[in-house]
Backbone as a printed PyTorch tensor [residue, N CA C, xyz], in Angstrom:
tensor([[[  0.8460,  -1.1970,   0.0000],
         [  0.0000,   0.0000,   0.0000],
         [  0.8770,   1.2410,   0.0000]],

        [[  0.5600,   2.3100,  -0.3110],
         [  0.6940,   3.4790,  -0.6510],
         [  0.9850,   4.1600,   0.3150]],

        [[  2.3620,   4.7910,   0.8470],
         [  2.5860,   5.7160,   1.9520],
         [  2.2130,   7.5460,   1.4740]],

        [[  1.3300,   7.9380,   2.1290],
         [  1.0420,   9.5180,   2.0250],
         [  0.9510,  10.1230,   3.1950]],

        [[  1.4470,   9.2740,   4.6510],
         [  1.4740,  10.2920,   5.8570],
         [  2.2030,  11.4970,   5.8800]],

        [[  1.2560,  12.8360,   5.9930],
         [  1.6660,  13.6670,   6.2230],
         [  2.1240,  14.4600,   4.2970]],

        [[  1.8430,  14.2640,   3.4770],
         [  1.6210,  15.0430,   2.7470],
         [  0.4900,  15.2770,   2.2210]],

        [[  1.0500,  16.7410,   1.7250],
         [ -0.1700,  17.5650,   0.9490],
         [ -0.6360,  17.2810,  -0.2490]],

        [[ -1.9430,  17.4280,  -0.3330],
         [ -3.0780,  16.7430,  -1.5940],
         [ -4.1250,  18.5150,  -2.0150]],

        [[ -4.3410,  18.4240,  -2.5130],
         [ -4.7830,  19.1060,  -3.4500],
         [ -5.8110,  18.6490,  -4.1710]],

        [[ -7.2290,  18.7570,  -4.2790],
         [ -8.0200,  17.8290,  -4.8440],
         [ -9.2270,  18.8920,  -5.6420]],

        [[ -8.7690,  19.1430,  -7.0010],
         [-10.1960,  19.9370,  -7.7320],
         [-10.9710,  18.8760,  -8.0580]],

        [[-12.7910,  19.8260,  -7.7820],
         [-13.8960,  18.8380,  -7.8340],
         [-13.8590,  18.1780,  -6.6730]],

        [[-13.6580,  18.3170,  -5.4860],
         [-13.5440,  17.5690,  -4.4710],
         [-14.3860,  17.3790,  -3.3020]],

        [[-15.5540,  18.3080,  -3.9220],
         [-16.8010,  18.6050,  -3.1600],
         [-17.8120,  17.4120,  -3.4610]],

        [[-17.7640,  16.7240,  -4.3630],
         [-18.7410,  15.3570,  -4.3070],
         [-17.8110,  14.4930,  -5.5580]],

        [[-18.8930,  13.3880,  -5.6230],
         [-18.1610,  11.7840,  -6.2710],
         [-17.0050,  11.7930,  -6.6010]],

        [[-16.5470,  11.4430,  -7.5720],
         [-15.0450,  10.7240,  -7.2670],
         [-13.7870,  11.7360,  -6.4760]],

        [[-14.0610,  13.0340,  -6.6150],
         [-13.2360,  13.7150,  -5.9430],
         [-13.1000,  13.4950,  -4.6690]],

        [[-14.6410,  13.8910,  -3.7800],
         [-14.9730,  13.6690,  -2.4940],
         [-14.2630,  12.1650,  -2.0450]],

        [[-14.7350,  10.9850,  -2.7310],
         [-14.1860,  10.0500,  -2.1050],
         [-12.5620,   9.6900,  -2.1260]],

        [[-11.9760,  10.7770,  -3.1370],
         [-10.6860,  10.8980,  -3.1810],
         [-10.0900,  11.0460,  -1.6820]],

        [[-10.8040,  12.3410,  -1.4390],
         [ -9.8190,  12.9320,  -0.4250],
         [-10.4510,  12.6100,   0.8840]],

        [[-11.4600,  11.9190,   1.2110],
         [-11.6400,  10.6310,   2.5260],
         [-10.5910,   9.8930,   1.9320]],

        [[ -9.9200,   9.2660,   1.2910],
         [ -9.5820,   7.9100,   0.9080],
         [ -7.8840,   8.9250,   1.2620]],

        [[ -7.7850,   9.7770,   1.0210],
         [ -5.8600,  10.7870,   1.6350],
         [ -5.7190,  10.7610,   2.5230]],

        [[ -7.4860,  11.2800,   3.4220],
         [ -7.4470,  11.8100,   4.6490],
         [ -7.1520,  10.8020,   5.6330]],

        [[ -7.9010,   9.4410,   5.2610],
         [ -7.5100,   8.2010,   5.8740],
         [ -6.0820,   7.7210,   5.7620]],

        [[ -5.3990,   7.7920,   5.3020],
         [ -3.8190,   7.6560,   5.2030],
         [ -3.0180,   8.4360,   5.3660]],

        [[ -3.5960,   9.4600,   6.2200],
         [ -2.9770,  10.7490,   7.2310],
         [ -2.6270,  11.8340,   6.0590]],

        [[ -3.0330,  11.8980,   4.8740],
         [ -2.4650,  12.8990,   4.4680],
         [ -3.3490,  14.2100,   5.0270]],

        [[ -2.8900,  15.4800,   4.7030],
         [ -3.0530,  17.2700,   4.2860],
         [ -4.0950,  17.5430,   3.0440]],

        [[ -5.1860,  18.0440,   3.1770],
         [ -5.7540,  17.8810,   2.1640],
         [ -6.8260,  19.1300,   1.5440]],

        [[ -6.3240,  20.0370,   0.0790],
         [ -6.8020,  20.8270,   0.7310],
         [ -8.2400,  20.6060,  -0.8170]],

        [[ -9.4610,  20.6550,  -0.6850],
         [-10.2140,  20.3990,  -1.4860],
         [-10.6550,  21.9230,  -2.3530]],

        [[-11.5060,  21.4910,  -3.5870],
         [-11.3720,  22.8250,  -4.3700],
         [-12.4870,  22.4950,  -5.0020]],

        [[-13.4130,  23.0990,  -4.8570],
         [-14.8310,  23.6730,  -6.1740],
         [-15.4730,  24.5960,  -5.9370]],

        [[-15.8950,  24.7910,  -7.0920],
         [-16.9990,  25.9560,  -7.5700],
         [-18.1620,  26.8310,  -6.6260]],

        [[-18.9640,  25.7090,  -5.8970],
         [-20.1380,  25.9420,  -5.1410],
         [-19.6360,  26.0110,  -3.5660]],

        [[-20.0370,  27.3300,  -3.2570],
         [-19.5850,  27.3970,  -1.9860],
         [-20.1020,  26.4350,  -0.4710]],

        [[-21.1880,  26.6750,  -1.2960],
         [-22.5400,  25.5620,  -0.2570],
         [-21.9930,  24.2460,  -0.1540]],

        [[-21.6050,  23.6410,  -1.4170],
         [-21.3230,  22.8190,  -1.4100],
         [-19.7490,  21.8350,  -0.9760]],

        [[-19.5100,  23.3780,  -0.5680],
         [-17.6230,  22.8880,  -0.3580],
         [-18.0050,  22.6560,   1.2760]],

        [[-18.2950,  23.7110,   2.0650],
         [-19.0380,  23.8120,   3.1850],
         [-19.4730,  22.6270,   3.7680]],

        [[-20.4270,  21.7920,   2.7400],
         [-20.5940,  20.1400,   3.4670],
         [-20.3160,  19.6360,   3.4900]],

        [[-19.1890,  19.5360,   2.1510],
         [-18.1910,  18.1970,   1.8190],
         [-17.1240,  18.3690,   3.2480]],

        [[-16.8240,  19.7370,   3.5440],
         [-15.5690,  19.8170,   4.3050],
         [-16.0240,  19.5730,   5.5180]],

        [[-17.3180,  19.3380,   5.8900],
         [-18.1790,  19.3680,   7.3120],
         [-18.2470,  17.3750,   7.0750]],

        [[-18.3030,  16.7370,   6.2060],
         [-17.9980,  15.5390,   5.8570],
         [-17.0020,  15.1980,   6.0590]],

        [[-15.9600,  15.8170,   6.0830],
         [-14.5010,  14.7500,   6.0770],
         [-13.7210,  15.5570,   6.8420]],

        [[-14.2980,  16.1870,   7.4940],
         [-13.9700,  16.5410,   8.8630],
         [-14.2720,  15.2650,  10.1720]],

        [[-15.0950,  14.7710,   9.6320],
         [-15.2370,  13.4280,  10.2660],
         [-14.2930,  12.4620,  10.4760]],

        [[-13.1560,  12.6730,   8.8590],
         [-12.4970,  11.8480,   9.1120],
         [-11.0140,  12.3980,  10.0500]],

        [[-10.8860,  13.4080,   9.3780],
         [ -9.7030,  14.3030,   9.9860],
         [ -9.8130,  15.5810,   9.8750]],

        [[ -8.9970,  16.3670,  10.5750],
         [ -9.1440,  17.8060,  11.2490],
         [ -8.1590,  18.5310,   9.9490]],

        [[ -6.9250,  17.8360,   9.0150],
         [ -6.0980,  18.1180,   8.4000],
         [ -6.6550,  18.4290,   7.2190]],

        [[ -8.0840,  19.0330,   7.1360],
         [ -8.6520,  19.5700,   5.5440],
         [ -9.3910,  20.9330,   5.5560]],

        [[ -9.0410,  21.5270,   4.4240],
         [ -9.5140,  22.4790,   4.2250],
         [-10.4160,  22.8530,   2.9360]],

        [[-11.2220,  23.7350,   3.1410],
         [-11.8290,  23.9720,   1.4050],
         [-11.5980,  25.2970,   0.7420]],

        [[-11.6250,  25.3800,  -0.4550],
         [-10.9840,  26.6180,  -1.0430],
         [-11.6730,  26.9290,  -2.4990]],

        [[-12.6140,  27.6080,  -2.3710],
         [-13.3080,  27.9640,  -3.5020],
         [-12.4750,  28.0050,  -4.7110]],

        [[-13.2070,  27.4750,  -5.8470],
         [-12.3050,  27.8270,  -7.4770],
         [-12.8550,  27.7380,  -8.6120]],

        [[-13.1800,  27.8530,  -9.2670],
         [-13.3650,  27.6930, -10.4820],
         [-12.2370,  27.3550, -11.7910]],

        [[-12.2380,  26.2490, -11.6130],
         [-10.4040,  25.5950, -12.5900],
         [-10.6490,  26.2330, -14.2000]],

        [[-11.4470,  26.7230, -14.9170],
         [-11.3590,  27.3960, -15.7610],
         [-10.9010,  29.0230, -15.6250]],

        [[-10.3900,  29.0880, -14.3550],
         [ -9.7750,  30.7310, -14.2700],
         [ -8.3120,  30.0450, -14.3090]],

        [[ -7.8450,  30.1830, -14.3970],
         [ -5.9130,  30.4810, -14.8630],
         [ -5.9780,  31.1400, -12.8940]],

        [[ -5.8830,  32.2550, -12.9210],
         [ -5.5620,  33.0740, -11.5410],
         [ -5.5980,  32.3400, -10.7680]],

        [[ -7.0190,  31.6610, -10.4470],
         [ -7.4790,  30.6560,  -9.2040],
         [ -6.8920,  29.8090,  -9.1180]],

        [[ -6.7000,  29.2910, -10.1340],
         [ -5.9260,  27.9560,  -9.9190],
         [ -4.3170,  28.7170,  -8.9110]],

        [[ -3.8600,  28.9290,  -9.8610],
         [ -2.2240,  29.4130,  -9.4950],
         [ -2.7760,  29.8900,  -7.7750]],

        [[ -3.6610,  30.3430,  -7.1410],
         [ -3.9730,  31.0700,  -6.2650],
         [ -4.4950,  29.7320,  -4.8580]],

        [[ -4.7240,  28.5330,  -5.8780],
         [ -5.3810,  27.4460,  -4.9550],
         [ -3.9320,  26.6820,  -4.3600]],

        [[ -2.9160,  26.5200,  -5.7610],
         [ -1.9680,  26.1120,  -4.9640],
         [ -0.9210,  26.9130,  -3.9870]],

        [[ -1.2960,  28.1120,  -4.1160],
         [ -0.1940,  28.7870,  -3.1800],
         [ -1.2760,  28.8980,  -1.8600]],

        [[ -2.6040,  28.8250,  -2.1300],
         [ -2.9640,  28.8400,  -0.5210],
         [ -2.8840,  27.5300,  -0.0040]],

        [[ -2.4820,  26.1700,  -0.5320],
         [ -2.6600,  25.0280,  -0.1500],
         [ -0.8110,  25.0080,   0.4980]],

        [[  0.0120,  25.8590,  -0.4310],
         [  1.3560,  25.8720,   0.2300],
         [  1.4900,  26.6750,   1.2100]],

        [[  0.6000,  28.0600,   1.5150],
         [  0.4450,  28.8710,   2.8190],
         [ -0.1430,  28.3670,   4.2510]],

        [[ -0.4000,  26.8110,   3.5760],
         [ -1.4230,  26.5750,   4.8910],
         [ -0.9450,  25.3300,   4.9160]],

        [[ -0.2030,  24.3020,   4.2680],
         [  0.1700,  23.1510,   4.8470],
         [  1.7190,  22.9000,   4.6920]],

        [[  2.2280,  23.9110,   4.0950],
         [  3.7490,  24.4320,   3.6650],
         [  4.1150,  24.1420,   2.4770]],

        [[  3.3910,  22.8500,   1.6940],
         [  4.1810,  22.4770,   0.5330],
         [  3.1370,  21.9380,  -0.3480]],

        [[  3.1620,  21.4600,  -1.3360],
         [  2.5190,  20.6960,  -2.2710],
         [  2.9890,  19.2420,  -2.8060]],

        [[  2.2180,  18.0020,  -2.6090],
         [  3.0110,  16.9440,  -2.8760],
         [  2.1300,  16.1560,  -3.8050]],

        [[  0.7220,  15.6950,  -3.9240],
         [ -0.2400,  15.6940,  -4.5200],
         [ -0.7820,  16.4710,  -5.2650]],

        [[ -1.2640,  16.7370,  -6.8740],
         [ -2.0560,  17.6660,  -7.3420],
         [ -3.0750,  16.7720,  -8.0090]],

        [[ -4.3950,  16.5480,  -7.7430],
         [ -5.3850,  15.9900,  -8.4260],
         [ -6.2190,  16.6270,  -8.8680]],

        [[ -5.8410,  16.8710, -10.8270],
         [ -7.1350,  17.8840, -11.6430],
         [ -8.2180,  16.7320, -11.4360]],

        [[ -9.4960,  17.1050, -11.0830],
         [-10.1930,  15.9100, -11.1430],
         [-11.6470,  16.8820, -11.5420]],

        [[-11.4870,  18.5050, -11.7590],
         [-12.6710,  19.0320, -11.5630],
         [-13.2860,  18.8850, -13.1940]],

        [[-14.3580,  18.2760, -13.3070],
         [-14.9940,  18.1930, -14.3820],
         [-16.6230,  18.5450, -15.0380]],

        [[-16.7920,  18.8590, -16.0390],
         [-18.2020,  18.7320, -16.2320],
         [-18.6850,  17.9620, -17.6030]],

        [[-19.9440,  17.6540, -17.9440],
         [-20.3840,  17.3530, -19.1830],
         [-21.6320,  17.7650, -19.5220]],

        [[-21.2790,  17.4930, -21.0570],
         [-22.4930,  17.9560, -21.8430],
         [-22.8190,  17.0150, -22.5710]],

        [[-24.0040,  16.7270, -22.7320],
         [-24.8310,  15.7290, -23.9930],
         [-25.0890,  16.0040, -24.9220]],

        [[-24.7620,  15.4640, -26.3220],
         [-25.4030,  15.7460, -27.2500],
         [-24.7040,  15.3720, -28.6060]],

        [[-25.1130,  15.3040, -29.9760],
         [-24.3620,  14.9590, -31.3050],
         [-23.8130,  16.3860, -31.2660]],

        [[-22.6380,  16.4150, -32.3220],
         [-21.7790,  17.8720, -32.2540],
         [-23.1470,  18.4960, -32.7610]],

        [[-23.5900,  18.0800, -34.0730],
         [-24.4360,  19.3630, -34.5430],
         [-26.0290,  19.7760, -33.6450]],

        [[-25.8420,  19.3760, -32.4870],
         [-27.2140,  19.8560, -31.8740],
         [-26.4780,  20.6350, -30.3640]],

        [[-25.1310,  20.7450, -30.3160],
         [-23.9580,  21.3140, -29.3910],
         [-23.3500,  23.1600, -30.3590]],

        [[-23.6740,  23.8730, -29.3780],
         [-23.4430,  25.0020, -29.7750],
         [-21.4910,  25.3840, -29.5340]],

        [[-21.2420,  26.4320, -29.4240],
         [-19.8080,  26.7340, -29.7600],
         [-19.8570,  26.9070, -28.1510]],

        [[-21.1090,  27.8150, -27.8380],
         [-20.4370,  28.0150, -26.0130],
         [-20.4150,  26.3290, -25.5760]],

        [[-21.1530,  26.0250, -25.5450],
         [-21.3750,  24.4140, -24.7530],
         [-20.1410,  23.9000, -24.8000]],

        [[-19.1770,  24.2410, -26.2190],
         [-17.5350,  23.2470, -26.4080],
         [-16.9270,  24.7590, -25.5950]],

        [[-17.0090,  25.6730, -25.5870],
         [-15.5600,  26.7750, -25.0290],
         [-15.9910,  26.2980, -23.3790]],

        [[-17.0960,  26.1880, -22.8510],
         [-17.2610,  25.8980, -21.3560],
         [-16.7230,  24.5440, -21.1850]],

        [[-17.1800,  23.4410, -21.9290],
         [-16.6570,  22.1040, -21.2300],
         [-15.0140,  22.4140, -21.4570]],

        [[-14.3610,  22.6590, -22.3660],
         [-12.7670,  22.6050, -22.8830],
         [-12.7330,  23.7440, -21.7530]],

        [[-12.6920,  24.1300, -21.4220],
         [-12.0910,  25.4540, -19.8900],
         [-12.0830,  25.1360, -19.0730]],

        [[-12.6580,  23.8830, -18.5230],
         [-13.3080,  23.0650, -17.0820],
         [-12.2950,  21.9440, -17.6010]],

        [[-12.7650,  21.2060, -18.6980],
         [-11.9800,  19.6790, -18.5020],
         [-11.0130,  19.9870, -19.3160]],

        [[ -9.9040,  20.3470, -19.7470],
         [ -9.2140,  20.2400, -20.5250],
         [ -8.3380,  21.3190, -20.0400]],

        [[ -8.4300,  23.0210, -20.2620],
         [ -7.6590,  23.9820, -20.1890],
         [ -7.1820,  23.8750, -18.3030]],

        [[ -8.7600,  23.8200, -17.8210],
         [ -8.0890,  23.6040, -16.3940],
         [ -7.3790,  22.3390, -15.8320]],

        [[ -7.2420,  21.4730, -16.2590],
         [ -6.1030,  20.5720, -16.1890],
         [ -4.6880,  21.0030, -16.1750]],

        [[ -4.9470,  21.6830, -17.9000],
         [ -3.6540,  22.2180, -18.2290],
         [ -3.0530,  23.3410, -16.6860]],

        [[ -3.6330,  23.8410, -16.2030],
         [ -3.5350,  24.8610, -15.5490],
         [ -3.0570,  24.3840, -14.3460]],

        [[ -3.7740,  23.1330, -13.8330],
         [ -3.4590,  22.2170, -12.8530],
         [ -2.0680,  21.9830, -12.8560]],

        [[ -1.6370,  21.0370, -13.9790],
         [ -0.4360,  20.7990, -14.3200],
         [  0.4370,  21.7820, -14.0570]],

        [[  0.2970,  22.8410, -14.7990],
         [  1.3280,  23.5510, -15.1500],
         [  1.9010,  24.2000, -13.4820]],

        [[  1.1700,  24.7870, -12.8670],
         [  1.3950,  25.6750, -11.3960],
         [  1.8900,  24.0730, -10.7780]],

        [[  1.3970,  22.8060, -10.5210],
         [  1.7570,  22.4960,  -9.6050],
         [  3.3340,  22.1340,  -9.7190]],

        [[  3.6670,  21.7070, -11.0410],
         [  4.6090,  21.2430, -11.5520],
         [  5.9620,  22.6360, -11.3390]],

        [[  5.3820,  23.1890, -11.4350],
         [  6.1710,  24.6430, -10.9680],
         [  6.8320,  24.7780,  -9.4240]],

        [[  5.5690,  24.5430,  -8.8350],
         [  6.0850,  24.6980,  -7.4340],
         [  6.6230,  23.2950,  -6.5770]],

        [[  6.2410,  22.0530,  -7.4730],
         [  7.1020,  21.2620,  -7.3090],
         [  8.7960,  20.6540,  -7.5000]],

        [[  8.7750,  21.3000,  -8.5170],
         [  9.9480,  21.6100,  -9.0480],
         [ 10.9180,  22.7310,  -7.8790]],

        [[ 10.1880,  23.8240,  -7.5080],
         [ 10.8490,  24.5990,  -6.6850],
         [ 10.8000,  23.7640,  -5.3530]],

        [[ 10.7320,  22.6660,  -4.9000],
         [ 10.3010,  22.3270,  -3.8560],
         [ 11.5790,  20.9960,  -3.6150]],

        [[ 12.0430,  20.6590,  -5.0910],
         [ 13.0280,  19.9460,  -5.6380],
         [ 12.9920,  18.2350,  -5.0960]],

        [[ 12.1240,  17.8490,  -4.1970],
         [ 11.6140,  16.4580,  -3.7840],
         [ 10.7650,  15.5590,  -4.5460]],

        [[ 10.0670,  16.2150,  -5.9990],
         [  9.1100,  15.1830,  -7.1500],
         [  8.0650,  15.4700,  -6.4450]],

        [[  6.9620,  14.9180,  -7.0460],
         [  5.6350,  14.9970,  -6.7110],
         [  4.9380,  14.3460,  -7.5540]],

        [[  3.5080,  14.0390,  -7.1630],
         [  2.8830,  13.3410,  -8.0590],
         [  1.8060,  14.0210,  -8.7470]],

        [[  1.5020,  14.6350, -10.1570],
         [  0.6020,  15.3890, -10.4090],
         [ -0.6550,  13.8720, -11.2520]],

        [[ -1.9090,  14.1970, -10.8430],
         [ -2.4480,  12.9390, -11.5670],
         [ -4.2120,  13.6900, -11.7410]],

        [[ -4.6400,  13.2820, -13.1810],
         [ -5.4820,  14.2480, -13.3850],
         [ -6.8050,  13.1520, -14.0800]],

        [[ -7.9620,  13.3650, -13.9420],
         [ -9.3140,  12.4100, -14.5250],
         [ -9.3410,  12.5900, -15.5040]],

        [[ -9.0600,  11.2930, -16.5200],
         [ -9.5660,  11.4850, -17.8480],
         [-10.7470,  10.9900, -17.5430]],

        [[-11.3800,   9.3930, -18.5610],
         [-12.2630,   8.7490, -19.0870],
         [-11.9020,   7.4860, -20.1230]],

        [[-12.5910,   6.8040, -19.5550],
         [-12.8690,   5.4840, -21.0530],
         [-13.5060,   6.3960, -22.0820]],

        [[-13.9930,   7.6910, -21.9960],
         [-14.3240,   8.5250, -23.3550],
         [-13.6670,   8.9660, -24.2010]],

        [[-12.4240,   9.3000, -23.4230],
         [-11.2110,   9.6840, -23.7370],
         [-10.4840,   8.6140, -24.6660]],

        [[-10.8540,   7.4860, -25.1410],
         [ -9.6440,   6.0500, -25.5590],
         [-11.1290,   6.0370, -26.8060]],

        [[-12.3900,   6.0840, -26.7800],
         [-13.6720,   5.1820, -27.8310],
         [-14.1980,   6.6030, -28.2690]],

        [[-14.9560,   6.3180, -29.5190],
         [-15.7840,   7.0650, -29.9470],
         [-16.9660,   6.9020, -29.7810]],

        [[-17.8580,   8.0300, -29.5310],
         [-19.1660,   7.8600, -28.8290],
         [-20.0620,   8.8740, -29.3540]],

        [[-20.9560,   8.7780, -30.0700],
         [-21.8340,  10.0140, -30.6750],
         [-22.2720,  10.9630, -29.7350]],

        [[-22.8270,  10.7540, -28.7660],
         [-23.3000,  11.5820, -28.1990],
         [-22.5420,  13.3240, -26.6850]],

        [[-21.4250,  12.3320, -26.2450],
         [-20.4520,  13.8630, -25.7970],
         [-19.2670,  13.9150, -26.0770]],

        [[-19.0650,  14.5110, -27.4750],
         [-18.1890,  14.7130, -28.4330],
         [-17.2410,  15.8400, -27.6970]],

        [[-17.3920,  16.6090, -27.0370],
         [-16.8750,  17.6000, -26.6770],
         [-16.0610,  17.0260, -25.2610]],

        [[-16.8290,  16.4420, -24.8710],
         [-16.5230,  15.6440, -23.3350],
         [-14.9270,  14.6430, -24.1950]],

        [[-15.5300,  13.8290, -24.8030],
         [-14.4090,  12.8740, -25.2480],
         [-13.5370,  13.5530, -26.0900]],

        [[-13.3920,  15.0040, -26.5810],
         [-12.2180,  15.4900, -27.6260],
         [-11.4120,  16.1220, -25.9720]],

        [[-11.7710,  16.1160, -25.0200],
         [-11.7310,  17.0930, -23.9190],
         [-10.9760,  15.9660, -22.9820]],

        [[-11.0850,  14.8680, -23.2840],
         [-10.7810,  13.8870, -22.3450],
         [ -9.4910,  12.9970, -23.1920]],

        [[ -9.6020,  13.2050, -24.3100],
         [ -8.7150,  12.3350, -25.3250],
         [ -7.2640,  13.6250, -25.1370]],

        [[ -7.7890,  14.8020, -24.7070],
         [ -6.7020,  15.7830, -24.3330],
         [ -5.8050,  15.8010, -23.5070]],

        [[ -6.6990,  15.4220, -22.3320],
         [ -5.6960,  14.8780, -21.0760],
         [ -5.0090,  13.9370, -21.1710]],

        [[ -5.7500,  13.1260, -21.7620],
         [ -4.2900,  11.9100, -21.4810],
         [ -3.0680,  12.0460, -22.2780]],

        [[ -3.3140,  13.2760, -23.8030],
         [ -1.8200,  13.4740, -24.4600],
         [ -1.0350,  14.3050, -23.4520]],

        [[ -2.0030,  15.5910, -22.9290],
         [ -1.2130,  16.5260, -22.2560],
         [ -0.2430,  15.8890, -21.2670]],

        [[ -1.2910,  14.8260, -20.7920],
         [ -0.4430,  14.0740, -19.6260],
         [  0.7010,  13.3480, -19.7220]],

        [[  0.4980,  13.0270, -20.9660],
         [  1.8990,  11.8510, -21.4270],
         [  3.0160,  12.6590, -22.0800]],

        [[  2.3780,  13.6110, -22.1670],
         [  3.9520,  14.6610, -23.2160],
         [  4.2060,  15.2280, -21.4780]],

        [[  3.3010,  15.6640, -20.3410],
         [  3.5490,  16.4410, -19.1910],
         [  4.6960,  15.6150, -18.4760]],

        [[  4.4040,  13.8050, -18.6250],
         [  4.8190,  12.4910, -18.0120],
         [  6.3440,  12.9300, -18.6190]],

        [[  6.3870,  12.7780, -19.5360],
         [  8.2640,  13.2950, -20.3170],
         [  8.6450,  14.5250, -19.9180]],

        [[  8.0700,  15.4230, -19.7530],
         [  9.0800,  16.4760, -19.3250],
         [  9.2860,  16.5240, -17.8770]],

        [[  8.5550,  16.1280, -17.1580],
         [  8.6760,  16.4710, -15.5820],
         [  9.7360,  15.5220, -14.7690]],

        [[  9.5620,  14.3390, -16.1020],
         [ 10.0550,  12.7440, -14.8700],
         [ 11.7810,  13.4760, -14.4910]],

        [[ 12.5710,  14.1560, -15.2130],
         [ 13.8710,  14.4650, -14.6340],
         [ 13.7960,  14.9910, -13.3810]],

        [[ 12.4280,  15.7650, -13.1060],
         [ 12.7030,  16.3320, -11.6910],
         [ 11.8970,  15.3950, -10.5970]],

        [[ 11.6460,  14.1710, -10.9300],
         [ 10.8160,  13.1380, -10.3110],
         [  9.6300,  13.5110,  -9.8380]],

        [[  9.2390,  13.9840, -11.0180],
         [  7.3740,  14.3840, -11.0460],
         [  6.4760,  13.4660, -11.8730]],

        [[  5.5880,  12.8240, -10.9000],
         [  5.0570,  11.7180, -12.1570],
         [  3.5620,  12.0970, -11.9870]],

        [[  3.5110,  12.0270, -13.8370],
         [  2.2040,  12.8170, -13.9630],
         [  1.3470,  11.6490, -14.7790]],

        [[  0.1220,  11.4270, -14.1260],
         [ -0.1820,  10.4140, -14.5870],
         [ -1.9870,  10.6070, -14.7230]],

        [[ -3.2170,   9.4690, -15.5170],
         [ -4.0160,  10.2200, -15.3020],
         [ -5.2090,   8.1060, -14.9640]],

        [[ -6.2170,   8.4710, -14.4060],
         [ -7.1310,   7.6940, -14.1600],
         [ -7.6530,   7.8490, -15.0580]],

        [[ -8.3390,   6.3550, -15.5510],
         [ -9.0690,   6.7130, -16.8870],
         [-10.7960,   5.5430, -16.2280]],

        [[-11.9510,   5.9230, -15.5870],
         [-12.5510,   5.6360, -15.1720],
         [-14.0240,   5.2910, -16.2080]],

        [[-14.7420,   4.0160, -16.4460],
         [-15.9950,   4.1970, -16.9960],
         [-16.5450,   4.7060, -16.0670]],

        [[-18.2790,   4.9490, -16.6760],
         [-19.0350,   5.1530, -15.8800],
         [-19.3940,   5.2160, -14.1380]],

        [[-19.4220,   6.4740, -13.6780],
         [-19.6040,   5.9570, -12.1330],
         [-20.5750,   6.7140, -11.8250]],

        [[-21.4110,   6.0310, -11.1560],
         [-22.3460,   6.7120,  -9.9330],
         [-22.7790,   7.6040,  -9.3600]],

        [[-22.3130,   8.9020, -10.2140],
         [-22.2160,  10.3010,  -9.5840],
         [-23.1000,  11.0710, -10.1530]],

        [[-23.3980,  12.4980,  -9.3820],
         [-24.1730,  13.3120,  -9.8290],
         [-23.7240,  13.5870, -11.3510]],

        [[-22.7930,  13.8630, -12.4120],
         [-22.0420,  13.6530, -13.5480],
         [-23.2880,  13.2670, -14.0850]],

        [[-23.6490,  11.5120, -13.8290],
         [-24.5210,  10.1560, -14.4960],
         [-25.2350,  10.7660, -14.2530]],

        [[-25.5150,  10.7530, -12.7160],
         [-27.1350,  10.5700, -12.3370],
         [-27.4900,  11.5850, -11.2180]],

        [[-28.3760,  12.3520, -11.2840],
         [-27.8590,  13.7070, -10.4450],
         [-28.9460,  13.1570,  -9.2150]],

        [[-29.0530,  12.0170,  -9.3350],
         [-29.6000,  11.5190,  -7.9780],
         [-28.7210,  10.9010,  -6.8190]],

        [[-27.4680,  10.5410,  -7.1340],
         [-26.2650,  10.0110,  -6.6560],
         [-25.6720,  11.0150,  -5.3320]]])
């Protein structure tokens, strides 16, 4: 099993499904953990949730399609637990539909959320890991959408087929400073995402 006592995690989307159970699943192996989404309400319960498990978490509003925020999530996650050792892009959204019944905003919003804010993920943590000179692990959510073609979220899967290049060209440049950047590639799960009853 996996040693993470006592380092810092970083978790966008971390306010419900796979994120949320991310960072119970850190918090339980003693890591620092500092969680990140959109809805304030909703960060509020998640962090009132896994406060249950440990006292070592915090929440930090963001929106991963801002560039600023991001860069701004990891320096408050390094102001408040000293360092960064974990970065998990995991914040995502989707849209349904054949391209031609999908407008131009519907692709600039999903690609800013799943795709650009990844990039953004990557890029800051890999930065301050690097200044930190110990490696780190940056690891970000694709999809089985990401690998098949699927008529219906075309934007989701050109968005997801992104991450895993970004990740594998990110995987070659970082490994000299022992940064391994890697990404989950998950079918279908259970989450508000699927089923907004979850």
């Amino acid at each position: 099993m996996f040693d993470i006592n006592g380092k810092v995690a970083v978790v966008t989307g971390g306010t419900s499904g796979i994120g949320l159970a991310t960072a119970k699943a850190f918090l339980e192996k003693d890591a620092k953990v500092v969680i990140a989404g959109r809805n304030a309400r909703r960060g509020e319960q998640a962090l009132a949730e896994l406060k249950k498990v440990s006292d070592d978490v915090v929440y930090r509003q963001c929106d991963t399609s801002d560039e600023q925020e991001v860069k701004d999530l990891i320096d408050y996650a390094v102001a408040t637990y000293g360092e960064l050792d974990i970065m998990y892009n995991n914040a995502g959204i989707a849209n349904w539909g054949p391209v031609d019944q999908m407008s131009g905003e519907d692709f600039r919003k999903l690609i800013s959320i799943n795709l650009t804010g990844v990039y953004y993920g990557i890029h800051y943590a890999a930065i301050q890991m690097k200044k930190q000179g110990h490696g780190g692990a940056i690891v970000s959510t694709s999809s089985i959408e990401g690998t098949i073609s699927n008529p219906n979220p075309p934007f989701y899967n050109a968005a997801k087929g992104g991450v895993n290049l970004l990740t594998q060209s990110s995987a070659l440049a970082q490994a000299k400073d022992g940064i391994r950047v890697n990404t989950v590639n998950p079918g279908y799960v259970d989450t508000g995402m699927i089923n907004p009853e979850a």
